[in-house]
C-alpha positions in Angstrom: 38.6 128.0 140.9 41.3 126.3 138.2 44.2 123.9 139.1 46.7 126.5 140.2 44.4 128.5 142.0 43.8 125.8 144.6 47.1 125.0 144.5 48.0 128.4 146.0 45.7 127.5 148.5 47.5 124.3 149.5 51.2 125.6 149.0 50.7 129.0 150.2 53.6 130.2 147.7 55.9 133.0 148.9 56.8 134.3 145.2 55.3 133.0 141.9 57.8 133.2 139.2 56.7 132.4 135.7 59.8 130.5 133.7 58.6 130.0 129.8 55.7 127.8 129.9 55.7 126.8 134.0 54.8 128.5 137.2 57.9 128.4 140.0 56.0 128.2 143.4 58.5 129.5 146.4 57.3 128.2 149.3 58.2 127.8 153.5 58.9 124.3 152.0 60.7 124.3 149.1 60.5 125.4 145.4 57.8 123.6 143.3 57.3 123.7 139.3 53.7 123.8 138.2 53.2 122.0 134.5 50.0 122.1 131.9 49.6 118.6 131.2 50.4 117.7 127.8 49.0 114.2 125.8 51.1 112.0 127.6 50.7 110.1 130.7 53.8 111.4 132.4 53.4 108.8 135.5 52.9 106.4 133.6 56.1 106.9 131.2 58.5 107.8 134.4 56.9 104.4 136.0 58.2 102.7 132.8 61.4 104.7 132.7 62.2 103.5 136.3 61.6 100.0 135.3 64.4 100.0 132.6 66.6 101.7 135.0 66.2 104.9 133.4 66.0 108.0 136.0 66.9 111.3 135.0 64.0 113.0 135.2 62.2 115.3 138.4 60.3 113.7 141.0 56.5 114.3 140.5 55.1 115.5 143.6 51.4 115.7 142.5 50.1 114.6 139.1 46.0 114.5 140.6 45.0 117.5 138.9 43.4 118.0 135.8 44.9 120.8 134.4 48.7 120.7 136.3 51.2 118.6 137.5 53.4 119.3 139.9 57.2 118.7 139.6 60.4 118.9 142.2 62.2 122.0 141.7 65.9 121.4 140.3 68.1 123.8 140.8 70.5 123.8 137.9 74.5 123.8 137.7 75.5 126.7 135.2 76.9 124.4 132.7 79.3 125.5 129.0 77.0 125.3 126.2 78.6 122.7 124.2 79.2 120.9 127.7 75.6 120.9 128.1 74.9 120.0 124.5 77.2 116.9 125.0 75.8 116.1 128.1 72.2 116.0 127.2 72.8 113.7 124.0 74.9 111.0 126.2 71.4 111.2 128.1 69.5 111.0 124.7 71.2 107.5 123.8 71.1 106.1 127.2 67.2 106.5 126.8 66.5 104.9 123.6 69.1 102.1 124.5 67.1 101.4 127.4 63.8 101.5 125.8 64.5 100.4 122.7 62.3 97.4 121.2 61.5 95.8 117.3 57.6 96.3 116.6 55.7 94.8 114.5 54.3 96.8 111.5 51.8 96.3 108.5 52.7 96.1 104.9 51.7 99.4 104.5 54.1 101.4 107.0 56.9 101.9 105.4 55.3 102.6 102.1 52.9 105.5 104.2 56.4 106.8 105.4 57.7 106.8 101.7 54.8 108.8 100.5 54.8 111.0 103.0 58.4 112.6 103.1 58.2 112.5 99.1 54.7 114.7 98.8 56.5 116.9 101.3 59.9 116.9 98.5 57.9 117.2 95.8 55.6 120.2 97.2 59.4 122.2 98.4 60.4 121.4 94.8 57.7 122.9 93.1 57.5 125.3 95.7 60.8 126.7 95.1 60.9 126.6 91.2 58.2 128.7 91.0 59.9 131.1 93.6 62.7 131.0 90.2 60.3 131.1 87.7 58.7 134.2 89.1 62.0 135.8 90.4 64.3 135.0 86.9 61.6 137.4 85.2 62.1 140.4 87.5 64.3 143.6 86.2 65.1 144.4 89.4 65.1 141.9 92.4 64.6 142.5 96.0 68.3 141.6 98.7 65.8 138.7 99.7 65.3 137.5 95.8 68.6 138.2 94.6 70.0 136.1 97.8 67.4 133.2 96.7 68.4 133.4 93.6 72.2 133.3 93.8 71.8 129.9 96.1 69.1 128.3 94.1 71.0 125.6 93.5 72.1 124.6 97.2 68.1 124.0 97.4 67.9 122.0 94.6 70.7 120.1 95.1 69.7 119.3 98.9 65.5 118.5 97.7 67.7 115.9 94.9 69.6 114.4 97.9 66.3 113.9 99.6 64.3 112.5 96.7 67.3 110.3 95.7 68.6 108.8 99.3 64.5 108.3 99.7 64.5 106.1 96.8 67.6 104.3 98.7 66.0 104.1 102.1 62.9 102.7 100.7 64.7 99.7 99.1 66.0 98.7 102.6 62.7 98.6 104.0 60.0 97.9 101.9 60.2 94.1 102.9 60.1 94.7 106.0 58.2 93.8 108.9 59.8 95.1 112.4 60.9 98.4 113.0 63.2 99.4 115.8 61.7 101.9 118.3 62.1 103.5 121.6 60.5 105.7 124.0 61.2 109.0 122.1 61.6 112.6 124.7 60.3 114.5 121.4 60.7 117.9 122.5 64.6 118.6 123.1 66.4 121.1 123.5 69.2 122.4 125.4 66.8 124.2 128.2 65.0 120.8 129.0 67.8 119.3 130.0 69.0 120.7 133.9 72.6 119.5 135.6 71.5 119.6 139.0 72.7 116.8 141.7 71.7 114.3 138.6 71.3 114.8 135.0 67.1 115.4 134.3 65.7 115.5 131.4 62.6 117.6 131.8 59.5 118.5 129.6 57.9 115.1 128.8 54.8 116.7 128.2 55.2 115.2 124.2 56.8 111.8 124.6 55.8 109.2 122.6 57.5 105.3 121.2 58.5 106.0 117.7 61.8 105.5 115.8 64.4 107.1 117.8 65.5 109.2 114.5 62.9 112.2 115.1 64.2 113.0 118.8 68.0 113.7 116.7 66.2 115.6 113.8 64.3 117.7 116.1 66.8 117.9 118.6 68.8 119.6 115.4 66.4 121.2 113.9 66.0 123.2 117.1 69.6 123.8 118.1 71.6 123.7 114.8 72.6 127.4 115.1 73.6 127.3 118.7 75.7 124.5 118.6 78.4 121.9 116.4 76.9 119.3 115.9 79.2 116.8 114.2 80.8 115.7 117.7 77.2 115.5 119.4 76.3 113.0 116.1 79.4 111.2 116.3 79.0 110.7 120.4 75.6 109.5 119.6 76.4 106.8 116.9 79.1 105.4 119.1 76.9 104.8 122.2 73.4 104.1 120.1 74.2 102.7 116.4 71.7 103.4 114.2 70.7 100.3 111.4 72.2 101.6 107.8 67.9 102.6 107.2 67.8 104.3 110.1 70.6 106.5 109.2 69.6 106.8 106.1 65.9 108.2 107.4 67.9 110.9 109.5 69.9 112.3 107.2 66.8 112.9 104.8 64.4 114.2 107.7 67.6 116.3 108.3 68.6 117.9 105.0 65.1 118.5 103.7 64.9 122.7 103.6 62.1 124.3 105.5 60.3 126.3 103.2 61.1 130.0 103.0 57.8 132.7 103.5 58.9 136.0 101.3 57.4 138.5 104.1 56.0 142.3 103.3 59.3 142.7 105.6 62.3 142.7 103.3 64.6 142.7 106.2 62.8 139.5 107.7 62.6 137.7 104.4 66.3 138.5 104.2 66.9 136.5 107.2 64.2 133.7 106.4 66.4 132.7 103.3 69.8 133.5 105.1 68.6 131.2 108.0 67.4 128.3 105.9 70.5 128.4 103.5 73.1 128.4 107.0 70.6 125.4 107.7 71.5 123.6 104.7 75.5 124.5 104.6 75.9 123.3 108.0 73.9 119.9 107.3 75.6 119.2 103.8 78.7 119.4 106.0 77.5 117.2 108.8 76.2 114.8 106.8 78.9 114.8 103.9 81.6 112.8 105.7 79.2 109.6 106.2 78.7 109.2 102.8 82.3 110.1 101.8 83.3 107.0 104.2 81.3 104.7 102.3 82.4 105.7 99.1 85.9 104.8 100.4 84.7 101.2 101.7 
């Protein structure tokens, strides 16, 4: 008998509701969310979440299964989008305020960073001229070619950024020795965060100490097309400054392009280029203004 089967036994559920990836128990009791445990030690992290005065997460009612944990049920507050979205990053920068600490790092950190983000340029890059190469020779291109082909240049120019502010980023840091990090959520997006009686952050399943830049790029990466961004960015910066490397490092993680699959489907590869090129207008125009500030100081 697995994990949830015995817990049917012990809550005697009413109605089982499957929401995404958890199991909604409904019982004489109460409501009950049922979790797959993920790497992380959730007690542990909401144990060191309490102790910096951090506590906008659910209550967990039983975390002595192998398999499961089991959370409080919040019932949420229907809650505007971009209320939500402003919402959940205030939340976002009160957690890596709170947890925020300089660690100690080898020589070779920064440099392993370095190398990593530029293979990953470097392989779009070639990636994508090849893509030209083979499409320039075409007499007759596909909607999903000729669209590539017509915004070439808004991937190249974005890969140059990349490889460029990389070069910058890595002359800030190369000497040194701490880097700033915090207790990162690593998995946001608007549906794990609930407005119930408190603000909770939900999903911890991935959470892990790291600098506090991936939770933004992932929390953009995920949402860019749902939701402006610039305000959320701004109201983040003013309640959690980032270090001039640090913003640096998100704006790169940000603009690099995913790379585009050409499917058998001409209507999907269609939207596969159309996606990533909205991807890259709307984070040239996010990220334009910062730079255009320095330039005036």
């Amino acid at each position: 008998m697995n994990s949830v089967d015995v817990l049917k036994e012990i809550y005697k559920p009413l109605k089982v509701t499957i929401q995404g990836k958890v199991k909604v128990f409904d019982t004489m009791q109460g409501k009950y969310v049922i979790k797959e445990k993920g790497n992380a030690d959730i007690r542990k992290i909401f144990n060191y979440l309490t102790s910096r005065n951090f506590n906008y997460f659910p209550k967990i009612i039983d975390d002595t299964r192998s398999e499961v944990n089991v959370f409080e049920y919040v019932e949420e507050v229907e809650t505007p989008k971009d209320q939500k979205a402003q919402d959940l990053i205030n939340i976002v920068a009160l957690l890596h305020s709170k947890t925020s600490y300089y660690k100690e790092v080898s020589e070779d950190k920064y440099k392993e960073i370095y190398e990593m983000i530029k293979s990953n340029v470097d392989y779009l890059d070639q990636h994508y001229n090849d893509l030209f190469d083979n499409f320039i020779t075409l007499e007759f291109m596909s909607p999903s070619q000729y669209l590539f082909m017509r915004n070439f240049t808004t991937i190249k120019n974005a890969l140059t950024f990349c490889n460029n502010e990389l070069l910058n980023w890595y002359d800030l840091v190369k000497d040194k020795k701490k880097q700033r990090v915090a207790l990162l959520h690593n998995n946001l997006e608007l549906n794990h965060y609930i407005r119930g009686d408190n603000d909770y952050l939900i999903s911890w399943e991935n959470s892990m100490v790291d600098t506090p830049v991936w939770d933004i790029v992932k929390f953009y990466r995920k949402e860019f097309y749902n939701i402006e961004f610039s305000n959320l960015l701004s109201k983040y910066m003013n309640s959690y400054e980032l270090l001039e490397d640090e913003k640096k490092l998100l704006f790169i993680l940000m603009t690099l392009p995913d790379k585009i699959e050409f499917d058998n489907d001409e209507l999907k590869a269609v939207n596969n280029v159309r996606l990533c090129l909205d991807y890259l207008y709307k984070t040239e125009l996010l990220v334009r203004p910062y730079y255009a500030k320095q330039e005036k100081e």
